[in-house]
C-alpha positions as CSV (number, residue, x, y, z in Angstrom):
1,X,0.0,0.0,0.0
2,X,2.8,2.5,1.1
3,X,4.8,1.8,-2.2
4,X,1.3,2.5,-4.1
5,X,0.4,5.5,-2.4
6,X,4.1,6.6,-3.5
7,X,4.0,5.9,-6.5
8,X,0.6,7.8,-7.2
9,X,2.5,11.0,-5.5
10,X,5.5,10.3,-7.4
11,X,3.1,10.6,-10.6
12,X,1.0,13.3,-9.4
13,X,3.6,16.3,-10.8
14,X,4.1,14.7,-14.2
15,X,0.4,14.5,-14.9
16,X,0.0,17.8,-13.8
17,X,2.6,19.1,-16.6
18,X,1.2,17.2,-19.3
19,X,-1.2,19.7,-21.1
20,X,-4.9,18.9,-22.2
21,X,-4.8,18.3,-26.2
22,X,-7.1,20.7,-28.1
23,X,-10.3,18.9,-29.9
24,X,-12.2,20.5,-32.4
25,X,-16.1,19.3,-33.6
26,X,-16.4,18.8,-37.5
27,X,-19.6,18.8,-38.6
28,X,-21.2,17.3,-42.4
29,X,-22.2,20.1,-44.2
30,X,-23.6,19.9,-47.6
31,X,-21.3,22.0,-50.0
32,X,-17.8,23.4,-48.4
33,X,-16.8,26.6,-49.5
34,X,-14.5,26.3,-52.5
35,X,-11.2,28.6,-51.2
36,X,-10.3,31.4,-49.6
37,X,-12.9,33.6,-51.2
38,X,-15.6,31.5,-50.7
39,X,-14.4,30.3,-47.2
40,X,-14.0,34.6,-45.8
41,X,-17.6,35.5,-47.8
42,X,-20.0,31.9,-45.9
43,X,-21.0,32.2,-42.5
44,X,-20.3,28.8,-42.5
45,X,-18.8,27.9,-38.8
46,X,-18.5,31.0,-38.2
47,X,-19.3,31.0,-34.3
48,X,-17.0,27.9,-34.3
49,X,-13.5,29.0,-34.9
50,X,-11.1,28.1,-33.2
51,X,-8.3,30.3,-31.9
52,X,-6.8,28.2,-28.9
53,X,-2.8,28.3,-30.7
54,X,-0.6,28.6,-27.9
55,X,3.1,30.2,-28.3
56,X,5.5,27.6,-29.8
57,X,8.7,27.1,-27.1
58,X,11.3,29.0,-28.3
59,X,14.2,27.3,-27.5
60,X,12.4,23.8,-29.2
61,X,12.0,26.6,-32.3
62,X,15.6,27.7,-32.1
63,X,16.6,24.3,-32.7
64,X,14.5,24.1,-35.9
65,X,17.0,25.2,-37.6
66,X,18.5,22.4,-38.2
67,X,15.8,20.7,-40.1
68,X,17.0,21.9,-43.7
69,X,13.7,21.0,-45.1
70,X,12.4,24.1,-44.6
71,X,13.0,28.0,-43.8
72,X,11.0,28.9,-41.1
73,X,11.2,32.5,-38.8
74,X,11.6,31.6,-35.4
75,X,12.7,34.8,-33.8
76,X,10.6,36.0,-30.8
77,X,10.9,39.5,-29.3
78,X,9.4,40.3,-26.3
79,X,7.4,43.1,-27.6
80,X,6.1,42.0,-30.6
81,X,2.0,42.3,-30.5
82,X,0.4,39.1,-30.8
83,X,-1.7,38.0,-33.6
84,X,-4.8,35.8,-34.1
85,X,-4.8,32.3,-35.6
86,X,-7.9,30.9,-36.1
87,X,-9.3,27.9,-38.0
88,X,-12.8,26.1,-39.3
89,X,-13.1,22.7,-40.4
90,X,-16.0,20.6,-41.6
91,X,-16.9,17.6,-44.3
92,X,-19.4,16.6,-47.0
93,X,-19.6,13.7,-49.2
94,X,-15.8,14.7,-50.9
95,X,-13.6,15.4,-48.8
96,X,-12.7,17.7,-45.6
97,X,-11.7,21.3,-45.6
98,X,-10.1,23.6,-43.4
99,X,-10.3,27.5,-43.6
100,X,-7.3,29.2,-41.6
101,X,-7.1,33.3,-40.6
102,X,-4.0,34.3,-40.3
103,X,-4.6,38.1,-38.8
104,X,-1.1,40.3,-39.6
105,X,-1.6,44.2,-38.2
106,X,1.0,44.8,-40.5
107,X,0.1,43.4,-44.0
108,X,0.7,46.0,-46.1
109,X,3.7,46.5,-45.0
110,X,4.7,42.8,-44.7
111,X,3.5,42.8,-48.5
112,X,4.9,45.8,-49.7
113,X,8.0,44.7,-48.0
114,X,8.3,41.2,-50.2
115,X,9.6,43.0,-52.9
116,X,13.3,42.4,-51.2
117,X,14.6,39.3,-51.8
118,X,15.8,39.5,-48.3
119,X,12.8,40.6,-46.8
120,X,11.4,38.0,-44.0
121,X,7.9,38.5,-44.9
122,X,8.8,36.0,-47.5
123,X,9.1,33.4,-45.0
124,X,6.0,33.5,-43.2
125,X,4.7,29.9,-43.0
126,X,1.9,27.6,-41.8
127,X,3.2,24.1,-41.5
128,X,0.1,21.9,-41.5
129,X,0.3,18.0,-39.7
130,X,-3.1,15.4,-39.6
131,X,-3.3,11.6,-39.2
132,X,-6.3,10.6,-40.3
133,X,-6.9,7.8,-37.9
134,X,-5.6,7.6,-33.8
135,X,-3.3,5.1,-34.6
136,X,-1.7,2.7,-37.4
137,X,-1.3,5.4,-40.2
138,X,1.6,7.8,-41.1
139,X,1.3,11.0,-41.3
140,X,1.4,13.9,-43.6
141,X,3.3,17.4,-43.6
142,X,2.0,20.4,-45.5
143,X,4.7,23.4,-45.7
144,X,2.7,26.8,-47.1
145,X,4.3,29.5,-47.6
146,X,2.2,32.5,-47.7
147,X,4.9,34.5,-50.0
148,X,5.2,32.6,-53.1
149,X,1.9,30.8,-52.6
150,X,3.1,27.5,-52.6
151,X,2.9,24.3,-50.7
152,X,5.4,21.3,-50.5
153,X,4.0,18.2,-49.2
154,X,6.3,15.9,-46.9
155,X,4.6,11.9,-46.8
156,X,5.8,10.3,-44.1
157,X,5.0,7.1,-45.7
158,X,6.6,5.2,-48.6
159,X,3.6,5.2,-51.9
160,X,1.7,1.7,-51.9
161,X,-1.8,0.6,-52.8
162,X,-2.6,1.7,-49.1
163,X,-1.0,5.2,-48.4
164,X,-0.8,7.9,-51.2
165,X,1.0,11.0,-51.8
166,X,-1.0,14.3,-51.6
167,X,1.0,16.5,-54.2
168,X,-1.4,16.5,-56.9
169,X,-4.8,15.5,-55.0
170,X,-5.1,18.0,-52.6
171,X,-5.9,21.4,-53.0
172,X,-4.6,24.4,-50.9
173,X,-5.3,28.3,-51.5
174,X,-3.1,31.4,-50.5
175,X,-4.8,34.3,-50.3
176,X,-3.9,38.1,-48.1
177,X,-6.9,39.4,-47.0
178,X,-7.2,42.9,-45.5
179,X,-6.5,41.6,-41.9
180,X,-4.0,39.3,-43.1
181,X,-3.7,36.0,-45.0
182,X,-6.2,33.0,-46.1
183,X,-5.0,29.6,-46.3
184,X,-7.7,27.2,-47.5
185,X,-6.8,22.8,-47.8
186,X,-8.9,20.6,-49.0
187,X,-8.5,16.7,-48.4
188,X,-10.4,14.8,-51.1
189,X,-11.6,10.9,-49.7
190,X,-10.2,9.1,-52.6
191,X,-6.7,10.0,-51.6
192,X,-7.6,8.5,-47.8
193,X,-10.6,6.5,-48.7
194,X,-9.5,4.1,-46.2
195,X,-10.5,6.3,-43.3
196,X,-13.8,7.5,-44.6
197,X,-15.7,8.7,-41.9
198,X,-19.0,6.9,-42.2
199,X,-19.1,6.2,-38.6
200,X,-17.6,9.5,-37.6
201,X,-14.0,9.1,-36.6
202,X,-10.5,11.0,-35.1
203,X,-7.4,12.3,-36.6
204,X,-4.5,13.7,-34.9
205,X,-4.1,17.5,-36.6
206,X,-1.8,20.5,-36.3
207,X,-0.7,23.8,-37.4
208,X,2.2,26.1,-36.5
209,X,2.2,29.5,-38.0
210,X,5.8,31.1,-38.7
211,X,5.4,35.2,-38.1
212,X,9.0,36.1,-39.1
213,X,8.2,39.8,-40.7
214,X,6.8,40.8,-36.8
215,X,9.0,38.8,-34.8
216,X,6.7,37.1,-33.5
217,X,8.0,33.9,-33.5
218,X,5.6,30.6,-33.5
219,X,2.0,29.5,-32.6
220,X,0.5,25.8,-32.6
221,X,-2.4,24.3,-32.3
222,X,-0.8,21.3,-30.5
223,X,2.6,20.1,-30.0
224,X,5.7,20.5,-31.7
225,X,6.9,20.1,-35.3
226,X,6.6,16.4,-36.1
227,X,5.4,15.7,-32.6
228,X,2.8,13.7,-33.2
229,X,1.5,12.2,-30.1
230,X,1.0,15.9,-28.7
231,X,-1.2,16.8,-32.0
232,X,-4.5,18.5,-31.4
233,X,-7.4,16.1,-32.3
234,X,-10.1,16.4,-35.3
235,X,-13.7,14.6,-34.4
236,X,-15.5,14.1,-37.2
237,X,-19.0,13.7,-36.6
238,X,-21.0,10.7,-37.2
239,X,-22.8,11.3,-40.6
240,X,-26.9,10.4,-41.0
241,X,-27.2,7.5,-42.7
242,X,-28.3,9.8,-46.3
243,X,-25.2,11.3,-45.9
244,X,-22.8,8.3,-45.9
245,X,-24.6,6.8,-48.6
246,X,-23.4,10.2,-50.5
247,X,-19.7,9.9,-49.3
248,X,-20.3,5.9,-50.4
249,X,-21.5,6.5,-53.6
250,X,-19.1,9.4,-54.7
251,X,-16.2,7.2,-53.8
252,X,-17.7,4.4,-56.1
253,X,-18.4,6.6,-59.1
254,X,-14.5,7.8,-58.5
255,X,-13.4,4.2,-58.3
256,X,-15.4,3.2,-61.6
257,X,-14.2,6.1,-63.7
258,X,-10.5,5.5,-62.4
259,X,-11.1,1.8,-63.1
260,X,-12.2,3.0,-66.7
261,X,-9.4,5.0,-67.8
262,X,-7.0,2.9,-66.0
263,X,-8.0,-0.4,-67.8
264,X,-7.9,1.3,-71.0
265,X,-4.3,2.2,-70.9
266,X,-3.1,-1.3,-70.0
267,X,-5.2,-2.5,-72.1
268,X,-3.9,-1.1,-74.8
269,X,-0.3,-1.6,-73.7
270,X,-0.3,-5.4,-72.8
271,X,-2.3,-6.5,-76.4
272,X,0.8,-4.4,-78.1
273,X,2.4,-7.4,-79.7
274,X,6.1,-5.1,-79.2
275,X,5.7,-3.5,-75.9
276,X,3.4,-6.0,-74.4
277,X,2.8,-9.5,-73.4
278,X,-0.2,-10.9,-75.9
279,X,-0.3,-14.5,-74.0
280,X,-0.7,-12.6,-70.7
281,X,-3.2,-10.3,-71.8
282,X,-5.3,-12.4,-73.2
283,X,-5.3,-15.0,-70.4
284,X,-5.5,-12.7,-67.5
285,X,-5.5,-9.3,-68.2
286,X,-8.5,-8.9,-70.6
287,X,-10.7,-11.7,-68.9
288,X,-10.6,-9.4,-65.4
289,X,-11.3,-6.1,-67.2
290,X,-14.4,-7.8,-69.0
291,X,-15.5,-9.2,-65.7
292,X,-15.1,-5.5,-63.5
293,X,-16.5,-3.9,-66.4
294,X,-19.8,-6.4,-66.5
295,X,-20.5,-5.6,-62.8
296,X,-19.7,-2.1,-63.5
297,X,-22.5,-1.7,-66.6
298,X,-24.7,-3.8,-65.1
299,X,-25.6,-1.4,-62.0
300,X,-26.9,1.2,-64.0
301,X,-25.6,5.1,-64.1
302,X,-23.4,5.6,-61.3
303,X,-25.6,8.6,-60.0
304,X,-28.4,6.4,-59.2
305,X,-26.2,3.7,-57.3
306,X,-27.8,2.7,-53.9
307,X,-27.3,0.8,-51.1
308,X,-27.6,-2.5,-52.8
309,X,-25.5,-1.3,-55.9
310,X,-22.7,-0.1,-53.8
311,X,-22.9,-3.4,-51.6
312,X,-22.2,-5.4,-54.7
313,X,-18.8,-2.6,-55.8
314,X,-17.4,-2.9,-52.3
315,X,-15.7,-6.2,-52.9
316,X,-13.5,-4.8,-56.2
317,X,-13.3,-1.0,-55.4
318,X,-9.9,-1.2,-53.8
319,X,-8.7,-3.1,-57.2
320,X,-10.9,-0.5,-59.3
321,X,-9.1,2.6,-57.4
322,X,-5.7,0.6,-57.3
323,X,-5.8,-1.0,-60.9
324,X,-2.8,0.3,-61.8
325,X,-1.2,-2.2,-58.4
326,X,-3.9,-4.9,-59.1
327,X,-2.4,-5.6,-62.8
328,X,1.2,-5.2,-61.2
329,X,-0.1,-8.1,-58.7
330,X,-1.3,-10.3,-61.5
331,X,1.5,-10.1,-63.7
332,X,3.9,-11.1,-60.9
333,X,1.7,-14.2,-60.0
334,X,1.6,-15.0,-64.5
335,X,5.7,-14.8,-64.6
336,X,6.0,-16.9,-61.5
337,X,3.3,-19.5,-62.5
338,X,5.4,-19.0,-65.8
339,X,8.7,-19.9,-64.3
340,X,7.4,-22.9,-62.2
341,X,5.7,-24.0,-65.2
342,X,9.0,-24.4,-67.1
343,X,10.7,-26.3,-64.5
């Protein structure tokens, strides 16, 4: 008992220090805002944004440079005014979004300034972190800078049939505003279908804004740069059962167009009788196309796909949205059958 009752004392400081992770509620909405424009000009959210970024620790900044990746502004002065960071979330049927306001009392200046090459308002940054589960997947980096307008995307996992890149699939916005800057991201589910919310879900989430022009140093939502395990969390709510059947069906009409033009290409290389493989097309290759594209055509138009439609895709839409891996699969298994075969 005495070497329990120690223990729990011993404990008591360190649980104290450990800080509460933000959470923020995101709501289905039918229709996010399509960028910055559209984000500033809805009311959507509006008396939901949230503005709990705390100051990022300066020494844990200091050392940040370091990481060669990227050019971030880390110096703090005492004096320098502090400045709002806010950001909305929410979902519909493709994809999430998040809206962030960046307020900078000094914009014109920090824009008229950017004509310098030297100038540090042209390293004024939001670096942007999610998850998009609680455990078992990597994570992804997003580095914006609010200069030059463009993003470079860091995936913390290799490319395979079950993690994808998001250079080229999702979209982000820069934008100054008269307060200050815009950044809208959107996350479209076919790049992370495997987490679609359809029962709700959690992913871990960040962002750390750079203020180098002010010297104002560094704000996050939660945690440090790459620090996962102190990342804000992202509840997603639970969607109506109308409203998964939307996500559900998008995803399949997505899958089946991808299947399409995906099938059509290695189609067309395979039955080349000089850059293909005839015997292995004919055998294996066209005979699966032929049977996805039955099933396909035999469901009807894709906007009309219900329950019972979608029920029947579920079993091949990982090979329809992966075709490109599936044929990659199959023509390993033909040369190996091949190579037993001979022996």
């Amino acid at each position: 008992m005495k070497h329990l009752l120690f223990l729990a004392v011993a404990l008591l400081p360190l649980s104290h220090a450990v800080a509460a992770q933000n959470t923020y509620e995101v709501p289905y909405v039918e229709g996010l805002p399509d960028g910055v424009v559209a984000w500033e000009q809805s009311g959507l959210l509006k008396n939901k944004r949230e503005t709990r970024f705390m100051p990022y620790n300066q020494k844990a900044a200091e050392q940040l440079i370091l990481d060669a990746t990227a050019a971030r502004g880390v110096t703090k002065e005492k004096d320098a005014p502090e400045r709002e960071t806010a950001f909305r979330a929410a979902y519909d049927d493709r994809g999430l979004g998040i809206f962030i306001e960046a307020q900078e009392p000094l914009i014109r200046d920090l824009l008229d300034s950017t004509v310098d090459p030297n100038s540090p308002g042209r390293n004024e940054a939001f670096e942007v972190f999610f998850a998009p589960s609680m455990h078992g997947s990597a994570y992804y980096q997003l580095f914006i800078n609010l200069f030059t307008r463009k993003t470079d995307f860091y995936d913390w996992g290799s490319p395979h049939e079950n993690y994808r890149s998001l250079k080229g699939r999702a979209e982000v916005e820069v934008r100054p505003l008269k307060t200050g800057f815009g950044v809208s991201i959107f996350i479209p589910w076919e790049t992370i279908y495997e987490y679609l919310p359809t029962e709700g879900g959690e992913w871990r989430f960040t962002a750390v804004r750079w203020m180098p022009f002010g010297k104002a140093g560094g704000v996050t939502w939660g945690g440090k740069v790459h620090e996962t395990g102190q990342f804000g969390i992202l509840k997603l709510a639970k969607p109506t059962a109308e409203q998964r059947l939307k996500i559900e069906r998008r995803l399949a009409r997505f899958a089946w167009f991808h299947f399409q033009a995906r099938s059509k290409e290695a189609a067309k290389f395979w039955s080349d009788e000089k850059l293909g493989d005839l015997e292995f097309y004919e055998q294996k290759l066209k005979p699966l196309i032929e049977e996805y594209t039955k099933l396909g055509e035999s469901l009807g138009s894709p906007d009309d796909w219900d329950a019972a439609a979608l029920a029947k895709i579920k079993p091949v839409e990982k090979d329809w949205l992966e075709f490109h891996y599936k044929v990659e699969n199959l023509r390993k298994d033909w040369l190996v059958q091949k190579r037993l075969a001979d022996k």
